[in-house]
N, C-alpha and C positions, 0 to 999 in steps of 0.2 A: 156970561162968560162963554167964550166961543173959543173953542181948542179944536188943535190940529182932529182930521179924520185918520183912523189907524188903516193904512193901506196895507191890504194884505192882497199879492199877485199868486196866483194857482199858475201852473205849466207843466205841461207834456213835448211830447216831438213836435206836432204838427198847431196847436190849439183848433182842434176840428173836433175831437170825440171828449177823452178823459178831462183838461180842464174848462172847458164851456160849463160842462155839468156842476164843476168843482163850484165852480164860481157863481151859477146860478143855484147851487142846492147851499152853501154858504151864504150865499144873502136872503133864501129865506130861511132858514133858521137865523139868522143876523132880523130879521122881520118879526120872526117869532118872542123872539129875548127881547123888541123893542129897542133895539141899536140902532137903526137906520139910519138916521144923524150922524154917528161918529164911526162908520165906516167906509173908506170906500176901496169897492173889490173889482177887479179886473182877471182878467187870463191869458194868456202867452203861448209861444211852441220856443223851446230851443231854435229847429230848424226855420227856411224861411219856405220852406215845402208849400203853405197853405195861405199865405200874407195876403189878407183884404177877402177870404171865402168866408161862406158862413160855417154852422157847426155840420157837421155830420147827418145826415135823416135820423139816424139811426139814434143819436145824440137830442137831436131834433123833438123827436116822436117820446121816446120815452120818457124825457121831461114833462112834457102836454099829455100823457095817459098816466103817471107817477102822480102829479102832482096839480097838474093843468099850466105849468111854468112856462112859456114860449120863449125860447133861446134863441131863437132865427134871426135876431136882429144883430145877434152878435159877429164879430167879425175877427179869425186869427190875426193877432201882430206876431212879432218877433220879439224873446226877450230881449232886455239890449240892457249897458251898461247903466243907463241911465235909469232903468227900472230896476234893478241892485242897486243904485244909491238912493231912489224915491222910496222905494217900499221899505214897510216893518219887518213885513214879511213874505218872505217868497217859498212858494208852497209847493215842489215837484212831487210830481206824480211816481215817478218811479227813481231806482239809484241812478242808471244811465243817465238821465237829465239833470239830474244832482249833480252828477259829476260832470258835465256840460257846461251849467251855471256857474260852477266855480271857476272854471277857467275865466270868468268876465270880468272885466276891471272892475274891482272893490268889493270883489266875492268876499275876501278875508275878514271884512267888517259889516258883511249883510248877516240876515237871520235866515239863512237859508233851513229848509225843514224837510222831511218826508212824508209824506201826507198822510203814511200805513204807521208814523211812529203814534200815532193818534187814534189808533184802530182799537177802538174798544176788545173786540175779541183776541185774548193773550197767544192766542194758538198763532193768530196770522199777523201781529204787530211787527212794524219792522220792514213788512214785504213789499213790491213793487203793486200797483193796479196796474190790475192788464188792459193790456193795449186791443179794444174791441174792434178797431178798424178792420173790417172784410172779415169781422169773422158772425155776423148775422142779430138777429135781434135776441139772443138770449145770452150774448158776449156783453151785449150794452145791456140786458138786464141784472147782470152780472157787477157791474161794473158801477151802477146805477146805486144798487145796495150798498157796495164798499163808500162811496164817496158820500152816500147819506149818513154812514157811521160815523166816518170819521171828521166830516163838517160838523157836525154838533158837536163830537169830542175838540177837536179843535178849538169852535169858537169856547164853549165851554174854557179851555186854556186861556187862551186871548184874556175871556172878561177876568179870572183871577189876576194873570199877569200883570194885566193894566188899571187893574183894580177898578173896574167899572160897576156901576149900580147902579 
Protein backbone atom coordinates (compact mmCIF):
# COMPACT_ATOMS: atom_id res chain seq x y z
CA UNK A 1 0.00 0.00 0.00
CA UNK A 2 1.51 3.23 -1.05
CA UNK A 3 -0.18 6.51 0.29
CA UNK A 4 0.22 10.03 -0.40
CA UNK A 5 3.58 11.63 1.59
CA UNK A 6 2.21 14.32 4.39
CA UNK A 7 3.79 17.57 2.89
CA UNK A 8 4.49 19.78 5.60
CA UNK A 9 6.11 23.51 4.16
CA UNK A 10 8.15 25.79 7.10
CA UNK A 11 8.52 29.63 6.01
CA UNK A 12 9.96 32.83 7.20
CA UNK A 13 10.49 36.34 5.27
CA UNK A 14 13.53 35.49 3.21
CA UNK A 15 13.88 31.31 3.55
CA UNK A 16 17.76 32.03 4.19
CA UNK A 17 17.91 31.60 8.16
CA UNK A 18 14.76 30.52 10.30
CA UNK A 19 13.06 27.93 7.85
CA UNK A 20 16.06 26.17 6.20
CA UNK A 21 16.81 25.09 9.87
CA UNK A 22 13.00 24.32 10.22
CA UNK A 23 13.00 22.06 7.55
CA UNK A 24 16.15 20.45 8.13
CA UNK A 25 15.87 19.92 12.01
CA UNK A 26 12.20 18.49 11.05
CA UNK A 27 13.45 15.81 8.79
CA UNK A 28 15.73 14.68 11.17
CA UNK A 29 13.67 14.08 13.80
CA UNK A 30 11.04 12.80 10.81
CA UNK A 31 14.71 10.32 10.52
CA UNK A 32 14.59 9.70 14.00
CA UNK A 33 10.71 8.41 14.45
CA UNK A 34 11.51 6.44 11.18
CA UNK A 35 8.94 8.46 8.92
CA UNK A 36 11.16 9.17 6.01
CA UNK A 37 8.85 7.34 3.47
CA UNK A 38 5.73 9.41 4.28
CA UNK A 39 7.00 12.83 4.47
CA UNK A 40 8.08 15.20 2.37
CA UNK A 41 9.27 18.69 3.85
CA UNK A 42 10.35 21.66 2.11
CA UNK A 43 10.89 25.65 3.02
CA UNK A 44 9.68 28.88 1.67
CA UNK A 45 10.08 33.00 2.43
CA UNK A 46 6.86 35.00 2.07
CA UNK A 47 9.07 37.63 0.24
CA UNK A 48 11.02 36.99 -3.11
CA UNK A 49 14.22 38.87 -1.26
CA UNK A 50 16.38 35.57 -1.47
CA UNK A 51 14.83 33.28 -4.65
CA UNK A 52 17.46 30.70 -5.84
CA UNK A 53 20.41 31.60 -2.68
CA UNK A 54 21.50 29.26 -0.33
CA UNK A 55 20.78 29.27 3.66
CA UNK A 56 22.39 31.75 5.55
CA UNK A 57 26.48 30.93 7.03
CA UNK A 58 25.17 31.49 10.05
CA UNK A 59 22.14 29.02 9.28
CA UNK A 60 24.67 27.03 7.45
CA UNK A 61 27.21 26.47 10.17
CA UNK A 62 25.18 25.92 13.09
CA UNK A 63 23.25 22.99 11.57
CA UNK A 64 26.96 21.10 10.79
CA UNK A 65 28.30 21.88 14.57
CA UNK A 66 24.54 21.12 16.21
CA UNK A 67 24.06 18.18 14.55
CA UNK A 68 26.48 17.63 11.60
CA UNK A 69 23.26 18.29 9.16
CA UNK A 70 24.61 20.38 5.90
CA UNK A 71 21.92 22.66 4.59
CA UNK A 72 23.88 24.39 1.86
CA UNK A 73 22.32 22.59 -0.88
CA UNK A 74 19.30 24.16 -0.03
CA UNK A 75 17.87 26.90 -2.05
CA UNK A 76 15.02 29.86 -0.93
CA UNK A 77 11.77 29.71 -3.09
CA UNK A 78 8.86 31.92 -2.68
CA UNK A 79 5.65 30.63 -1.07
CA UNK A 80 3.12 30.88 -3.73
CA UNK A 81 -0.43 29.81 -4.04
CA UNK A 82 0.14 26.66 -5.28
CA UNK A 83 2.11 25.52 -2.10
CA UNK A 84 -1.35 26.44 0.08
CA UNK A 85 -3.22 24.12 -2.00
CA UNK A 86 -0.16 21.16 -2.24
CA UNK A 87 0.83 21.27 1.42
CA UNK A 88 -0.81 19.75 4.75
CA UNK A 89 0.79 21.85 6.27
CA UNK A 90 2.40 25.05 6.16
CA UNK A 91 4.53 25.95 9.16
CA UNK A 92 5.35 30.03 9.65
CA UNK A 93 7.85 31.03 11.63
CA UNK A 94 6.55 34.08 12.97
CA UNK A 95 2.78 36.01 13.17
CA UNK A 96 3.90 38.65 10.44
CA UNK A 97 4.32 35.63 7.82
CA UNK A 98 1.21 34.11 9.02
CA UNK A 99 -0.39 36.81 8.35
CA UNK A 100 1.35 37.09 4.83
CA UNK A 101 0.30 33.63 3.85
CA UNK A 102 -3.10 34.13 4.37
CA UNK A 103 -3.55 36.62 2.19
CA UNK A 104 -2.71 33.79 -0.83
CA UNK A 105 -5.22 32.09 -2.70
CA UNK A 106 -6.79 29.29 -0.75
CA UNK A 107 -5.34 30.29 2.61
CA UNK A 108 -8.98 29.92 4.06
CA UNK A 109 -8.78 26.16 3.47
CA UNK A 110 -4.87 25.52 4.12
CA UNK A 111 -3.45 24.32 7.64
CA UNK A 112 -1.67 27.11 8.24
CA UNK A 113 0.12 26.87 11.80
CA UNK A 114 2.69 28.87 13.98
CA UNK A 115 5.62 27.04 14.70
CA UNK A 116 5.94 28.69 18.55
CA UNK A 117 2.06 27.17 18.91
CA UNK A 118 4.30 23.83 19.29
CA UNK A 119 6.73 25.21 21.79
CA UNK A 120 6.99 22.79 24.44
CA UNK A 121 7.95 25.57 26.97
CA UNK A 122 4.47 27.15 28.31
CA UNK A 123 6.18 30.46 29.24
CA UNK A 124 7.02 31.19 25.33
CA UNK A 125 4.16 29.22 23.33
CA UNK A 126 2.54 31.12 20.97
CA UNK A 127 5.48 33.60 20.36
CA UNK A 128 7.22 34.55 17.13
CA UNK A 129 11.17 32.84 16.37
CA UNK A 130 13.39 35.48 15.93
CA UNK A 131 14.54 36.65 13.08
CA UNK A 132 18.71 35.92 13.53
CA UNK A 133 19.70 37.57 10.18
CA UNK A 134 22.78 40.23 11.09
CA UNK A 135 22.41 39.67 14.44
CA UNK A 136 25.65 37.11 14.80
CA UNK A 137 26.18 33.58 15.78
CA UNK A 138 24.44 33.47 19.18
CA UNK A 139 21.06 35.02 17.43
CA UNK A 140 21.32 31.52 15.16
CA UNK A 141 22.19 29.62 18.33
CA UNK A 142 19.30 30.91 19.70
CA UNK A 143 17.13 30.29 17.28
CA UNK A 144 18.59 26.91 16.67
CA UNK A 145 17.17 25.71 20.10
CA UNK A 146 13.63 27.19 19.58
CA UNK A 147 13.23 25.27 16.25
CA UNK A 148 14.68 21.95 17.57
CA UNK A 149 11.84 22.13 20.33
CA UNK A 150 9.31 22.76 18.54
CA UNK A 151 10.04 20.28 15.35
CA UNK A 152 9.80 17.39 17.53
CA UNK A 153 6.69 18.91 19.25
CA UNK A 154 5.31 19.37 16.07
CA UNK A 155 6.15 16.13 14.30
CA UNK A 156 5.08 14.46 17.56
CA UNK A 157 1.50 16.24 16.40
CA UNK A 158 1.58 15.22 13.01
CA UNK A 159 2.01 11.37 13.80
CA UNK A 160 -1.10 11.58 16.42
CA UNK A 161 -3.13 13.49 13.85
CA UNK A 162 -2.45 11.34 11.09
CA UNK A 163 -2.49 8.38 13.06
CA UNK A 164 0.80 6.95 11.97
CA UNK A 165 2.82 3.91 13.42
Amino acid sequence: MTSQPIRVMFFCLGNICRSPLAEALFRHHVALQGFDDRFEINSSGTSAYHIGEPPDPGSVQIARERLNLDISGQRAQQLSDTHIREYDYLVAMDRSNLANAESLQGAGEANLLLFRDFEPNDAHRGSDVPDPWGGGSSQFEKVYDIVHRCAESLLNRIIETENLS
